[in-house]
C-alpha positions as CSV (number, residue, x, y, z in Angstrom):
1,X,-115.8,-103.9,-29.0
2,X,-113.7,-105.3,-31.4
3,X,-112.6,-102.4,-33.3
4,X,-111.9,-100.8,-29.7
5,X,-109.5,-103.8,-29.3
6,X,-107.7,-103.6,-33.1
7,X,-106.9,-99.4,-32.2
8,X,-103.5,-99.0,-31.0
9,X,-102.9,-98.1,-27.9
10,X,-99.8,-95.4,-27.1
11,X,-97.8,-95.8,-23.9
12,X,-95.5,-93.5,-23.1
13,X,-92.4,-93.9,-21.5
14,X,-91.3,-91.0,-19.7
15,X,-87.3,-91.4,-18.7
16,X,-86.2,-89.2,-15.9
17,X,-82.3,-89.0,-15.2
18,X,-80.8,-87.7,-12.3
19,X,-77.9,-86.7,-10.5
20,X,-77.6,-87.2,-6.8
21,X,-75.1,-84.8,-5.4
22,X,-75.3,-86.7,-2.0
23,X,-72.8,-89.6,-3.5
24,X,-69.4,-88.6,-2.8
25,X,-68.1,-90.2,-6.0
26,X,-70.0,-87.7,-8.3
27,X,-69.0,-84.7,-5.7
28,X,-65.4,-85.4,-5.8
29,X,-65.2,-86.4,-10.0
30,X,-66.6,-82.8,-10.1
31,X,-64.6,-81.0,-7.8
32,X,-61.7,-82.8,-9.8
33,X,-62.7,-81.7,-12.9
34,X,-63.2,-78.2,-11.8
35,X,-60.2,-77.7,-10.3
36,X,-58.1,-79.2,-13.6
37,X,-59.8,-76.8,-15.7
38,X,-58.5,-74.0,-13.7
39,X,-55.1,-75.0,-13.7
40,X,-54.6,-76.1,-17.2
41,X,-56.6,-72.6,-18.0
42,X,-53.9,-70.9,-15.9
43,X,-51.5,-72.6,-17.2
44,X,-52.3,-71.7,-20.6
45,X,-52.8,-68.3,-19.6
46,X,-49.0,-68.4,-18.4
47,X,-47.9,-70.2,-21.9
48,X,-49.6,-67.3,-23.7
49,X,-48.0,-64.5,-21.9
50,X,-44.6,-66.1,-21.9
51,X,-45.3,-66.2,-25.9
52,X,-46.5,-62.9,-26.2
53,X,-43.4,-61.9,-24.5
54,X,-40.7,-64.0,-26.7
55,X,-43.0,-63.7,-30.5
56,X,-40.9,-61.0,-31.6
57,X,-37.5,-62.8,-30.9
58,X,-37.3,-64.1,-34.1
59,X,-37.3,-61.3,-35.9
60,X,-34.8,-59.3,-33.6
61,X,-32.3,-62.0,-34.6
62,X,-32.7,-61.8,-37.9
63,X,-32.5,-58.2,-37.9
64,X,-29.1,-58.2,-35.7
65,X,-27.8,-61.3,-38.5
66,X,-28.6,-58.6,-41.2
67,X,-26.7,-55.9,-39.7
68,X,-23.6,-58.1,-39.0
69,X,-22.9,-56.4,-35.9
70,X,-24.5,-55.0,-32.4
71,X,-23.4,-53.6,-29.4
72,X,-25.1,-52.8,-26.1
73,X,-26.6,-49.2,-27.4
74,X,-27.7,-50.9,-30.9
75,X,-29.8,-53.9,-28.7
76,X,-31.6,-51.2,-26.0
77,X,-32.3,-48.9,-29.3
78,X,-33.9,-52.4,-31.1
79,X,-35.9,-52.8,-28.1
80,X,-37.4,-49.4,-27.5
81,X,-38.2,-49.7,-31.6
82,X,-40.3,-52.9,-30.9
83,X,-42.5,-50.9,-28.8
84,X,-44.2,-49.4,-32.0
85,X,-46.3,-51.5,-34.4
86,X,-45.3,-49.4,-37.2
87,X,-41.1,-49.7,-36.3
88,X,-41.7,-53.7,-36.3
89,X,-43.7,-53.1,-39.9
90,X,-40.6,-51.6,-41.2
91,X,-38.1,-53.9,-39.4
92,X,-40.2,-57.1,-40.8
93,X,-39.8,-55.4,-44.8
94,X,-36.1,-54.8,-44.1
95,X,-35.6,-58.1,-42.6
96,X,-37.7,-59.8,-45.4
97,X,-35.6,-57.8,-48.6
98,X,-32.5,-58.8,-46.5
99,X,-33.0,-62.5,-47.0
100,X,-34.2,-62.4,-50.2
101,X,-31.3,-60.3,-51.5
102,X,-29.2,-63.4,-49.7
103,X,-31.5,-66.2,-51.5
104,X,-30.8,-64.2,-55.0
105,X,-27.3,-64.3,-54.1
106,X,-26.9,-68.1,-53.4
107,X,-29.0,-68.7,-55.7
108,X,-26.8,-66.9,-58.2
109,X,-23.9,-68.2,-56.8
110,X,-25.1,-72.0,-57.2
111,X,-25.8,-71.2,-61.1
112,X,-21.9,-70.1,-61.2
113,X,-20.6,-73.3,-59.6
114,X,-22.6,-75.4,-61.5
115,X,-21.8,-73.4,-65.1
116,X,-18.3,-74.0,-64.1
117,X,-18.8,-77.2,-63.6
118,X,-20.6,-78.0,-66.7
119,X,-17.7,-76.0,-68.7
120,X,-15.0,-78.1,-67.3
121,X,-17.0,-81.1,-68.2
122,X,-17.5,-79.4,-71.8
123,X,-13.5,-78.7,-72.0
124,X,-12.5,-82.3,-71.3
């Protein structure tokens, strides 16, 4: 009897959680939430179009700034060329030599000024 009394005895505690849809507190926290999740995923939805729309503006700009110049048959030409993945490849690399050829040139132009500089500061 006395070992019976020194074995340890398991209880088990069995938790049960639940969720009563009857309470009109849970109901309308859900309803809530549901509806807030499909109007901030529309309104991404909207964000991402209106992006998709405007991503290659950038690079339009920059392509116009290279050129110097544009009139109305040079912008509906630039847009029918951004139709085509391959056109926008080629604009990117054109864009992209453009302003590096402008970097070199400042760049170049700095090293003048400041050899000037240093010469005058030489000469006196």
């Amino acid at each position: 009897m006395i070992e019976e009394v020194r074995k340890p005895v398991k209880i088990e505690h069995q938790h049960r959680h639940s969720i009563d849809i009857v309470s009109s507190k849970i109901v309308l926290s859900l309803l809530i939430m549901t509806l807030m999740i499909i109007g901030l995923s529309y309104i991404i939805g909207e964000q991402r179009r209106s992006i998709n729309r405007h991503k290659d503006n950038d690079l339009k700009y920059c392509y116009i700034k290279m050129q110097g110049q544009t009139d109305v048959d040079n912008l509906y030409r630039l847009e029918q060329q951004f139709q085509y993945s391959d056109s926008i490849r080629i604009i990117r690399k054109q864009v992209e030599k453009s302003e590096d050829l402008v970097k070199e040139q400042a760049e170049r132009m700095e090293r003048a000024r400041r050899y000037n500089e240093e010469t005058k500061l030489l000469n006196k």
